[in-house]
KOLPAVEX-835661 format. One line per field, with one value per atom (N, C-alpha, C): residue in three letters; x, z, y. Coordinates in steps of 0.1 Angstrom, whole numbers. Each point is the difference from the previous one (the first is absolute). Layout:
REM residues N
r	c(ala, ...);
c1	c(X, ...);
c3	c(Z, ...);
c2	c(Y, ...);
This chain:
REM residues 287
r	c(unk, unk, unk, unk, unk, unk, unk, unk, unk, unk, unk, unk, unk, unk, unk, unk, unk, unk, unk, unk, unk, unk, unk, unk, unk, unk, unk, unk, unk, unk, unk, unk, unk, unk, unk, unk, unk, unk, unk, unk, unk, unk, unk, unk, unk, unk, unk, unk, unk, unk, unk, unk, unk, unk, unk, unk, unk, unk, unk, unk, unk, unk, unk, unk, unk, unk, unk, unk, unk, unk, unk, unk, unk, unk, unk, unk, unk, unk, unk, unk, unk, unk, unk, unk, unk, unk, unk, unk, unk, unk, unk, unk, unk, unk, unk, unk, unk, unk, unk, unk, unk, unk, unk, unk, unk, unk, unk, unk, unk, unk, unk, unk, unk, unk, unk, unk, unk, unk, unk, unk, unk, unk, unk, unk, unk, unk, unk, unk, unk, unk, unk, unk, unk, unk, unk, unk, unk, unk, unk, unk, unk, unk, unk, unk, unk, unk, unk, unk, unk, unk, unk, unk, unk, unk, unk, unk, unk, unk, unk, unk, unk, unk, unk, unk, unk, unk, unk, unk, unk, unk, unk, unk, unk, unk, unk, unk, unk, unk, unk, unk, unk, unk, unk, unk, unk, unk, unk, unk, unk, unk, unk, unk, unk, unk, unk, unk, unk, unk, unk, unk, unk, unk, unk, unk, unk, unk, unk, unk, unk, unk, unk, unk, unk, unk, unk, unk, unk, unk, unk, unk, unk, unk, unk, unk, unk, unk, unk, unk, unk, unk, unk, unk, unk, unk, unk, unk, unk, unk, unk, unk, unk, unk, unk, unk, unk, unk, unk, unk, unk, unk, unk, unk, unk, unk, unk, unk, unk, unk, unk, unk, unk, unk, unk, unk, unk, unk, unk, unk, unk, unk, unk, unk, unk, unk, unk, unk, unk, unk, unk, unk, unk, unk, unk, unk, unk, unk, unk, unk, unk, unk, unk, unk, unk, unk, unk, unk, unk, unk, unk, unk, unk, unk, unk, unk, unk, unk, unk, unk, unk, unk, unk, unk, unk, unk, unk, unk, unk, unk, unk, unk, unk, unk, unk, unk, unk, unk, unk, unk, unk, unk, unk, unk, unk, unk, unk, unk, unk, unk, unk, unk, unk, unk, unk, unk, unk, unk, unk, unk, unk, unk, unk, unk, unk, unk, unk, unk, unk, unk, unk, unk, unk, unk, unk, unk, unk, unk, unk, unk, unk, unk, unk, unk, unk, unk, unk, unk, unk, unk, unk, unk, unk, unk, unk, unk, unk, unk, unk, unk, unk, unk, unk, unk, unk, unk, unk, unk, unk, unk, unk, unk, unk, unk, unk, unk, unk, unk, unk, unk, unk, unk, unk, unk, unk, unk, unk, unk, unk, unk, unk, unk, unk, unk, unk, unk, unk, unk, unk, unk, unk, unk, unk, unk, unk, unk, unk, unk, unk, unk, unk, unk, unk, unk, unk, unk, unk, unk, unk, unk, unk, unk, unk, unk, unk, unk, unk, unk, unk, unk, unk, unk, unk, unk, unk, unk, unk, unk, unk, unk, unk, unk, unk, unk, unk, unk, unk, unk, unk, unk, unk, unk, unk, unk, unk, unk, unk, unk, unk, unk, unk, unk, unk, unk, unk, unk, unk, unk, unk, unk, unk, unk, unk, unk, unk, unk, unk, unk, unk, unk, unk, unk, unk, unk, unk, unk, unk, unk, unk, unk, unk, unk, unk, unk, unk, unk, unk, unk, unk, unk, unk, unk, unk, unk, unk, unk, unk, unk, unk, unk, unk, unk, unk, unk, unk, unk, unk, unk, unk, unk, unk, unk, unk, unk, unk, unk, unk, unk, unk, unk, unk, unk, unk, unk, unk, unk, unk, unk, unk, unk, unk, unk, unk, unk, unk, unk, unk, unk, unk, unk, unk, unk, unk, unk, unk, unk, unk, unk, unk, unk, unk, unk, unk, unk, unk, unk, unk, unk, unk, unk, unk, unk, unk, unk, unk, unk, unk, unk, unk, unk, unk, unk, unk, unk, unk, unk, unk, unk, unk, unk, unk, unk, unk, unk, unk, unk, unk, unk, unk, unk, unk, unk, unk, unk, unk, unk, unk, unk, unk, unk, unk, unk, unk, unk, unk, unk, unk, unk, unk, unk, unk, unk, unk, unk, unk, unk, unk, unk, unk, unk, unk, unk, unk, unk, unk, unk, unk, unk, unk, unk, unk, unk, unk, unk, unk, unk, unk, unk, unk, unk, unk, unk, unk, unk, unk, unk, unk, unk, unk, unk, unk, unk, unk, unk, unk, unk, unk, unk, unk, unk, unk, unk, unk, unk, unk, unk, unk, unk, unk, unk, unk, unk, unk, unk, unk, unk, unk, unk, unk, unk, unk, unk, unk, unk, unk, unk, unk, unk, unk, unk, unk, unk, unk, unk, unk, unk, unk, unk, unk, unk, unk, unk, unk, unk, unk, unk, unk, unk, unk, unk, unk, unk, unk, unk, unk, unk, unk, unk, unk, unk, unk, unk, unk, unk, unk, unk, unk, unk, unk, unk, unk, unk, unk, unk, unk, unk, unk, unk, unk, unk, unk, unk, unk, unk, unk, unk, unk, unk, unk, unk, unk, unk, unk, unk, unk, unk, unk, unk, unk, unk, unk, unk, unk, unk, unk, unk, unk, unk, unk, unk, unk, unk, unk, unk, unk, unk, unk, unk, unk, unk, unk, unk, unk, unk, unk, unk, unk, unk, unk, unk, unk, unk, unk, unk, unk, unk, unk, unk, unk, unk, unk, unk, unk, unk, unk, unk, unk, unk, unk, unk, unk, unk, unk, unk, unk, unk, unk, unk, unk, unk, unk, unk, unk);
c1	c(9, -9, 9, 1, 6, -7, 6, -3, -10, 5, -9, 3, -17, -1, 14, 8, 10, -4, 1, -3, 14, -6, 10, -3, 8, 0, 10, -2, 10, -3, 9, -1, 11, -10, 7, 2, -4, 3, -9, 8, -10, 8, -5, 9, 6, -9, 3, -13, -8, -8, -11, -2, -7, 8, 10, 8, -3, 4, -4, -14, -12, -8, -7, 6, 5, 6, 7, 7, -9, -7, -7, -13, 5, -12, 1, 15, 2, -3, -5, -3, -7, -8, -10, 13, 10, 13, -1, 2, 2, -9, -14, -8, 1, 9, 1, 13, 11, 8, -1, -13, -5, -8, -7, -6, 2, 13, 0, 21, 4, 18, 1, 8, 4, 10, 2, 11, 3, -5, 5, -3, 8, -1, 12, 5, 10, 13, -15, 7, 4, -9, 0, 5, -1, 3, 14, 11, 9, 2, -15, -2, 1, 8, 9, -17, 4, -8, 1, 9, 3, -5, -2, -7, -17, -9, -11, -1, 9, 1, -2, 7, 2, -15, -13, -8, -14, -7, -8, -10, -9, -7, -9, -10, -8, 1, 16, 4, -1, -1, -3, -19, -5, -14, -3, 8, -4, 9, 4, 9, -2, 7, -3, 4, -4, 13, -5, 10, 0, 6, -4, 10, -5, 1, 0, 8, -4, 10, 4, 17, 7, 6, 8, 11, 4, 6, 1, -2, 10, -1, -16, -6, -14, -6, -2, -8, 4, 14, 2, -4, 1, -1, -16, -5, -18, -3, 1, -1, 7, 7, 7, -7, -6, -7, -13, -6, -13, -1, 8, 3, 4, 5, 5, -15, -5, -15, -13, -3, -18, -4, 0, -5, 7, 2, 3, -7, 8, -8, 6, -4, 5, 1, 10, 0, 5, -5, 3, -5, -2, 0, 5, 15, 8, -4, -5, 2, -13, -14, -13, -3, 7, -1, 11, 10, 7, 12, -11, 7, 7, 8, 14, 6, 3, 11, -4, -13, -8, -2, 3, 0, 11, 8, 10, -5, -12, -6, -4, 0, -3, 14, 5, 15, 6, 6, 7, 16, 2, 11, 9, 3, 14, 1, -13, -1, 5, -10, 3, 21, 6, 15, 9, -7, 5, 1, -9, -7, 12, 0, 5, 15, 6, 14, 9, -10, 8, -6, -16, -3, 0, 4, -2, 15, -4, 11, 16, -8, 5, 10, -7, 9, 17, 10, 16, -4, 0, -1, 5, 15, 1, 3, -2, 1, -11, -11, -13, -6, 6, 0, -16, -7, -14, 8, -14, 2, 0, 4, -1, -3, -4, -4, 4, 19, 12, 10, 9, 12, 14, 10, 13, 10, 1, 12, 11, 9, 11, -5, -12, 0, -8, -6, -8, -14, -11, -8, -12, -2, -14, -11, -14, -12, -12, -7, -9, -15, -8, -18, -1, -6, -10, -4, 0, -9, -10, -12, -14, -4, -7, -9, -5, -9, -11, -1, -4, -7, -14, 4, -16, -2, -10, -6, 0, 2, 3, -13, -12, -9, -1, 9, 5, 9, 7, 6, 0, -10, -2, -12, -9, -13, 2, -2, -10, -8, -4, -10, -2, 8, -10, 7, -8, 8, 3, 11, -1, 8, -10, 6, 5, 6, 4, 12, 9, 4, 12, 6, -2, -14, -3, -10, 1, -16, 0, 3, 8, 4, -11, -13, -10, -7, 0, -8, 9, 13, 9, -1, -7, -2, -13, -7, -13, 2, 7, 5, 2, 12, 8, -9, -11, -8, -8, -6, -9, 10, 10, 11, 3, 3, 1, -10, -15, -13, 0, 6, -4, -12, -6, -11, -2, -14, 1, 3, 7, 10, -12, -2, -8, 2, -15, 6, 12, 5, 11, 1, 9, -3, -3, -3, -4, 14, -9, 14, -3, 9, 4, 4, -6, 7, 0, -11, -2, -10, 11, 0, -9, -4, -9, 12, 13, 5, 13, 7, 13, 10, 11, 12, 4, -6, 2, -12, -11, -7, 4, 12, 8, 9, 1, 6, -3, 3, -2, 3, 7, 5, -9, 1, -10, 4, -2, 8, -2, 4, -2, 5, -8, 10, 1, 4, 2, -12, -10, -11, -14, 4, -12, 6, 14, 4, -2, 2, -7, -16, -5, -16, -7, 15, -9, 6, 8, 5, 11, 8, 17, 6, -3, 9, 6, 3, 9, -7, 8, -8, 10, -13, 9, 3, 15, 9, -1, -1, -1, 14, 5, 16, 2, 17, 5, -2, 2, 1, 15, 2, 11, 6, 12, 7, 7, 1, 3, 16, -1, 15, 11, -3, 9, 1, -1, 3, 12, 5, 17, -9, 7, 2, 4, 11, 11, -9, -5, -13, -5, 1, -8, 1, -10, -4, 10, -3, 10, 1, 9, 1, -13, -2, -8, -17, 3, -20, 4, 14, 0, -5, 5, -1, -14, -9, -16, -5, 7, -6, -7, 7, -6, 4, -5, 1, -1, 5, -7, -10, -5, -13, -2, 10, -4, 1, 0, -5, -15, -10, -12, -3, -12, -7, 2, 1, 8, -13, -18, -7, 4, 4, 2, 15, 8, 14, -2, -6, 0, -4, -13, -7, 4, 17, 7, 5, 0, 12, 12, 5, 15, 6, 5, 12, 1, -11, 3, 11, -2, 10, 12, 10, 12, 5, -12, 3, -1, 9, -1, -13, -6, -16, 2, -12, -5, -2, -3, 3, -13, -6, -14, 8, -12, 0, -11, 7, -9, -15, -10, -10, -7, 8, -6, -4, -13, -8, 8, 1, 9, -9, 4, -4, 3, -2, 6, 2, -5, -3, 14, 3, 8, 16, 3, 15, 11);
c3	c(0, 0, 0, -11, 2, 6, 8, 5, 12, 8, 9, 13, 3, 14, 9, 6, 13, 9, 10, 12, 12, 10, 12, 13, 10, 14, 3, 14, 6, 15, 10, 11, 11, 10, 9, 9, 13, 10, 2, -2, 2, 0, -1, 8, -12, -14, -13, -7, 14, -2, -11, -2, -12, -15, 1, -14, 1, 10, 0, -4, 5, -4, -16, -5, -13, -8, 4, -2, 1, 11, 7, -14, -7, -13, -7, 1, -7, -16, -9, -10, -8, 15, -8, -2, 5, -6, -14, -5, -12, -10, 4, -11, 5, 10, 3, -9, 0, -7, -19, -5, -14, 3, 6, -2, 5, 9, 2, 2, 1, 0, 14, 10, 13, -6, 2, 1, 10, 11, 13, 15, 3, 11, 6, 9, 6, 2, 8, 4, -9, -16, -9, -16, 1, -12, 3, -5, 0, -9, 5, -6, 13, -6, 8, 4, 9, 6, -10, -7, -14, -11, -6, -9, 1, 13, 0, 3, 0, -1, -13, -6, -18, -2, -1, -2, -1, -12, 1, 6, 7, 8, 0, 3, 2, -11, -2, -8, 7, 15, 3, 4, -5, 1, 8, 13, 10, 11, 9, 14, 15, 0, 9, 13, 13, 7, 14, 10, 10, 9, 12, 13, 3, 11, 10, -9, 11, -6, 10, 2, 13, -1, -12, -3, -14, -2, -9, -16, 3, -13, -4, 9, -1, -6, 5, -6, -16, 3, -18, -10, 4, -9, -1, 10, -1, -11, -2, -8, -10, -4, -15, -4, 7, -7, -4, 9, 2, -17, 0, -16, -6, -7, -7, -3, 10, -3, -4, -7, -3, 14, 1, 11, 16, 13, 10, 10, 2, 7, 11, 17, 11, 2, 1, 1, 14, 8, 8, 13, 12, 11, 3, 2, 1, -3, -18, -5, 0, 3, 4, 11, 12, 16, 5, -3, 9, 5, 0, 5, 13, 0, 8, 6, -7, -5, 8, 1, 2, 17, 7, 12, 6, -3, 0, 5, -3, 2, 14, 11, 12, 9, -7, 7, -7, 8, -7, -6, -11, -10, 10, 10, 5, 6, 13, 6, -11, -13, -11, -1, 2, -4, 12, 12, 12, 0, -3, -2, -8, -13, -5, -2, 6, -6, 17, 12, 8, 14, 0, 10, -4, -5, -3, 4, 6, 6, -9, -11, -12, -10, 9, -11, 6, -5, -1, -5, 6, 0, 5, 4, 10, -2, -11, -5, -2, 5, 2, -18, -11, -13, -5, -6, -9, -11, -12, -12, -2, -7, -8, -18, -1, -14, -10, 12, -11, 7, -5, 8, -8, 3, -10, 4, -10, -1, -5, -6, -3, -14, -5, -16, -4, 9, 1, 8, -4, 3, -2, 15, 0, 3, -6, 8, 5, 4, 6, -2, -3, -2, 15, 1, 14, 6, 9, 8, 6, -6, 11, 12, 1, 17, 1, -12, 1, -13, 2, -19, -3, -13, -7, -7, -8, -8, -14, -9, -14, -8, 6, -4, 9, 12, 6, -8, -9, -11, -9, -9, -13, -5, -4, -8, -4, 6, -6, -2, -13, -8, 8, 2, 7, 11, 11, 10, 2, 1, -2, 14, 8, 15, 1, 14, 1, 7, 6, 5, 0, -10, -12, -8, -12, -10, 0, -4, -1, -18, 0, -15, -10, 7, -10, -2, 8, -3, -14, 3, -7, -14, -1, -14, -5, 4, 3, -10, 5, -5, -8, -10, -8, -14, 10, -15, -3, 7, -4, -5, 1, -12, -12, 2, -12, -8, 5, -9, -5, 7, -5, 7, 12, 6, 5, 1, 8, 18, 1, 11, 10, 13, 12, 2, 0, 4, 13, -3, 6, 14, 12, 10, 6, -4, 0, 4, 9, 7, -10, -6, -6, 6, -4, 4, 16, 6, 13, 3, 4, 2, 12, 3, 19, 4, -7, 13, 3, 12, 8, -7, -2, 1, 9, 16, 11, -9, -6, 1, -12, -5, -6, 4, 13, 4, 12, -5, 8, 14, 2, 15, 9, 11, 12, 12, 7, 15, 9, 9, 8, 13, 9, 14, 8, 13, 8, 5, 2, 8, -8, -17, -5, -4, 4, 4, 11, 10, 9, 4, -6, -1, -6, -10, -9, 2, 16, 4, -5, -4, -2, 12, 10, 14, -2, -7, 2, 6, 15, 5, 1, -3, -2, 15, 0, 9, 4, 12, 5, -2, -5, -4, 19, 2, 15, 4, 6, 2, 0, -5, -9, 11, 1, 14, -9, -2, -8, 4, 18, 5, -11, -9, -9, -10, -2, -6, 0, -9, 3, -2, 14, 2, -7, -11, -7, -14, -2, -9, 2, -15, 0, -11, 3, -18, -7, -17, -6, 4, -5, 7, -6, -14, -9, 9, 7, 8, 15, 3, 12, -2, -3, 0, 0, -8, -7, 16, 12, 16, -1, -11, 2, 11, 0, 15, -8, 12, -4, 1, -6, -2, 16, 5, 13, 9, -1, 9, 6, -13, 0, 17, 6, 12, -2, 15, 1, -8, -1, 0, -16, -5, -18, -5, 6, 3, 4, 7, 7, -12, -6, -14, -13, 1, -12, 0, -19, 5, 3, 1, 8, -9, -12, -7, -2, 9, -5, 8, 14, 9, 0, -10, -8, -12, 1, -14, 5, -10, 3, -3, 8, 1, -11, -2, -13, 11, -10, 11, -1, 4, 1, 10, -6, 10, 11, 15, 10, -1, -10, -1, -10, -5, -10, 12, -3, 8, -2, 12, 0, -8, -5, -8, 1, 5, -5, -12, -10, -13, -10, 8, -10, 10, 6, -1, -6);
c2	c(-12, 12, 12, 8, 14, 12, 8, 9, -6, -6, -4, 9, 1, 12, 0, 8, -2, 2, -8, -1, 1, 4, 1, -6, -4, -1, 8, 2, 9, -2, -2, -4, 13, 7, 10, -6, -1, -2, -9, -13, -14, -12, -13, -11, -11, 1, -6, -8, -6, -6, 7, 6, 4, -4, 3, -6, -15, -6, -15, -6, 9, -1, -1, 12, -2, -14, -4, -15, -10, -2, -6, -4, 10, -3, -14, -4, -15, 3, -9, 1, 15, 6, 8, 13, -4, 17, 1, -14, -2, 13, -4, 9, 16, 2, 17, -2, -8, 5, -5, -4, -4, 18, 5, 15, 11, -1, 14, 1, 11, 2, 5, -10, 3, 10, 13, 9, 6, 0, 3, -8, -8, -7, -8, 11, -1, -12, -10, -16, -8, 2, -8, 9, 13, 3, 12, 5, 6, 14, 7, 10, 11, 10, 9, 15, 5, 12, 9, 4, 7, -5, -12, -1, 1, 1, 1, 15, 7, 15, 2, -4, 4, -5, -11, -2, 11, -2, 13, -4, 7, 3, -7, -8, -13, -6, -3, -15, -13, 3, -17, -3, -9, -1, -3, -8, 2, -7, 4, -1, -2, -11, -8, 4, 12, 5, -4, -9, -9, 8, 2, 5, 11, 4, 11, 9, 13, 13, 5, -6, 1, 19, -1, 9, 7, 10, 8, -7, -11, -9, -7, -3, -8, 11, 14, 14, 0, 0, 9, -17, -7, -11, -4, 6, -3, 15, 8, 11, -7, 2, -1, -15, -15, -9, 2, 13, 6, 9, 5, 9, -9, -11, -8, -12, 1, -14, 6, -4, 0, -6, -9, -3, -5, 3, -2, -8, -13, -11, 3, 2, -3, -17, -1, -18, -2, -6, -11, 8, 0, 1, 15, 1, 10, 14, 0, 8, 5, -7, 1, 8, -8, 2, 2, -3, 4, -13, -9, -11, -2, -7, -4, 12, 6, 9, 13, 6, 10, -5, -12, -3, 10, 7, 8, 10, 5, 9, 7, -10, -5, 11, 2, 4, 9, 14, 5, -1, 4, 0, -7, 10, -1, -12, -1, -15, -12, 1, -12, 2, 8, 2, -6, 4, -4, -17, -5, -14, -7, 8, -10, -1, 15, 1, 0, 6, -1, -11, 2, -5, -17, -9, -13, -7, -11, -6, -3, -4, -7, 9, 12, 14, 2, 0, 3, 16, 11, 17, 7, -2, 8, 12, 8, 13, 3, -4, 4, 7, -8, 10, -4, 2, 1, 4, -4, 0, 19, 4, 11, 3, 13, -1, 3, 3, 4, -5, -7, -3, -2, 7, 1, -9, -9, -14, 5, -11, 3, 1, -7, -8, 15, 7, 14, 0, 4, 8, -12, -7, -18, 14, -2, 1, -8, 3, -7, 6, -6, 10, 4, 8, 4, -7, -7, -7, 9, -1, 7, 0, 8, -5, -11, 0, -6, -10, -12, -4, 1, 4, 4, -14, 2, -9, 8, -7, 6, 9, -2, 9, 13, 1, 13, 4, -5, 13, 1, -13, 5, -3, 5, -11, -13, -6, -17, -8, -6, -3, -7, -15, -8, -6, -9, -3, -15, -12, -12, -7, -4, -1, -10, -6, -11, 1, -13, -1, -10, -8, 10, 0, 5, -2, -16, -6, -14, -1, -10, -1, -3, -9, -6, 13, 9, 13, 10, -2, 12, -8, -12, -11, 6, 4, 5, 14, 8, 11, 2, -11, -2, -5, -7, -5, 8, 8, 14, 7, 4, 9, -6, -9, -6, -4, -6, 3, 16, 11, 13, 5, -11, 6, 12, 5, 15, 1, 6, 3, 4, -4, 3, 21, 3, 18, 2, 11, 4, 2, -6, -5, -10, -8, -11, -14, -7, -10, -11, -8, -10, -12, -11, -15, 0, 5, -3, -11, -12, -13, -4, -8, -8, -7, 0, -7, 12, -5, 4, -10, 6, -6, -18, 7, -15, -14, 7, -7, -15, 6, -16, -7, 4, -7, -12, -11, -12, -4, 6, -3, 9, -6, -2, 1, 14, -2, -6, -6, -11, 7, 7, 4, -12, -3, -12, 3, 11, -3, -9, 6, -10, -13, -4, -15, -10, 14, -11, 0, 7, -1, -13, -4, -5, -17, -3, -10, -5, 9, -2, 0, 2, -2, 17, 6, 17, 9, -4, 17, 11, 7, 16, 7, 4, 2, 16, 3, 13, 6, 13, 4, 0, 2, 4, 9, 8, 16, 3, 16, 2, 8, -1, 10, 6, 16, 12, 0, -8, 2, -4, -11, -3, 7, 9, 10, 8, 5, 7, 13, 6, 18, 7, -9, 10, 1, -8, 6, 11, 9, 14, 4, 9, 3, 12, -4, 7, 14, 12, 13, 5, -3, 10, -1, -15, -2, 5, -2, 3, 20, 7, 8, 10, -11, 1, -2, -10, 0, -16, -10, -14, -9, -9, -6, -16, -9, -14, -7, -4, -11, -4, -9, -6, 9, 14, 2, 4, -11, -4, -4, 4, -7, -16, -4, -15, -11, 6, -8, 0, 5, 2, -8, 1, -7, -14, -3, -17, -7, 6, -3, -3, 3, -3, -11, -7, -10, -3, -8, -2, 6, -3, 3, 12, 14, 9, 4, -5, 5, 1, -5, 0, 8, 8, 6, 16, 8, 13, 8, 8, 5, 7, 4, 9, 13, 16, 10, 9, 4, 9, 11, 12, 11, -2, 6, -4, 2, 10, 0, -7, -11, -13, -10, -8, -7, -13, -4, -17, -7, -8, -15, -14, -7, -11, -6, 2, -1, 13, 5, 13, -1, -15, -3, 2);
């Protein structure tokens, strides 16, 4: 087929699974790539940010764009696919709602930075450094997009035709899709959610939780065991939080009320605490 429609995906701030989903098509890829020309997609095709610049202006018929809108790069690349498509699908979860990703949202910027660069056990920092959005090497001049406050959803910054949810998107649906474009069918009016499926993700999957209480209910002999109570005494003193939380006035976990502490399980008592400010409510659950 010459001159066949081009199509795009494009993935911001998301986990992949939507590209997979895509795959997930099996045989039915085949007739997207007998009707239409993938020219922009990242994972799979080796088409540069500069050549979909050089493209005129709703040359692609329609685009596929997955993920949250974390940062500088997610904005300009939602605009420039928004000008380049006839038509704009929000695909998958993320780029819908928010997703995963938008759970971020719960917390400010800095806390998210604290978290992950200085307050985590696992982190080697001792120059307390974060990312920046300029930094001078020897080879020259690295940058970095913005990291936001906040993530949006892709129809916070650009118009979109239609919306296709999921978690990822279910593939028998995105088959669904493919065969109404390719019949040439008339497209659902504008706004409208696509390939919203009756099931979840869990719901294919076979396995079956078994706790020890509906084991021994059910005459296995397993009874379920009350945890010890946890003495905080084994704890090292010389534990303390990084400068950048110390400074913010964070404190440790255990020094949760004893009825919240006894309640944990053992192995936590060996491990270095996570660090809250004294007016975060204890948890047992937020270890």
């Amino acid at each position: 087929m010459l001159n066949k429609p081009k199509i795009a995906f494009y993935c911001a701030s998301s986990c992949g699974g939507c590209e997979v989903s895509l795959v997930n098509l099996h045989e039915k890829i085949l007739d997207v790539d007998a009707n239409f020309d993938l020219v922009f997609c990242p994972c799979l095709v080796d088409t540069k940010k500069k050549e979909v610049e050089a493209m005129a202006d709703k040359s692609l018929a329609i685009t596929f764009f997955n993920g949250g809108i974390r940062n500088d790069d997610n904005v300009e690349m939602a605009r420039l696919l928004r000008k380049k498509s006839q038509v704009l699908v929000s695909y998958g979860a993320c780029a819908t709602g928010g997703g995963i990703p938008a759970l971020a949202n719960l917390f400010p910027r800095q806390r998210l930075f604290n978290t992950v660069y200085h307050g985590n056990p696992s982190i080697d920092n001792p120059g307390e450094v974060e990312p920046q959005t300029s930094s001078v090497v020897s080879a020259g001049t690295l940058t970095l997009p913005q990291f936001h406050d906040k993530v949006q959803t892709l129809a916070q910054i650009v118009d979109v035709d239609f919306f296709f949810p999921g978690c990822p998107p279910e593939s028998a649906q995105l088959a669904k899709v493919v065969d109404l474009l390719v019949a040439g069918g008339p497209l659902p009016p504008k706004g409208s959610f696509l390939g919203s499926g009756r099931k979840s993700v869990c719901e294919e999957c076979r396995k079956k939780k078994v706790t020890k209480r509906s084991q021994s209910s059910a005459g296995t002999g397993n009874q379920s065991r009350t945890p010890k109570p946890v003495s905080w005494s084994r704890v090292s003193s010389a534990w303390a939080p990084p400068p950048a939380m110390a400074a913010e006035g964070f404190v440790p976990r255990p020094s949760c009320p004893a009825s919240d502490v006894t309640a944990l399980p053992r192995e936590f008592s060996t491990k270095e605490p996570k660090w809250q400010r004294p007016s975060v409510e204890c948890s047992t659950f937020r270890l």
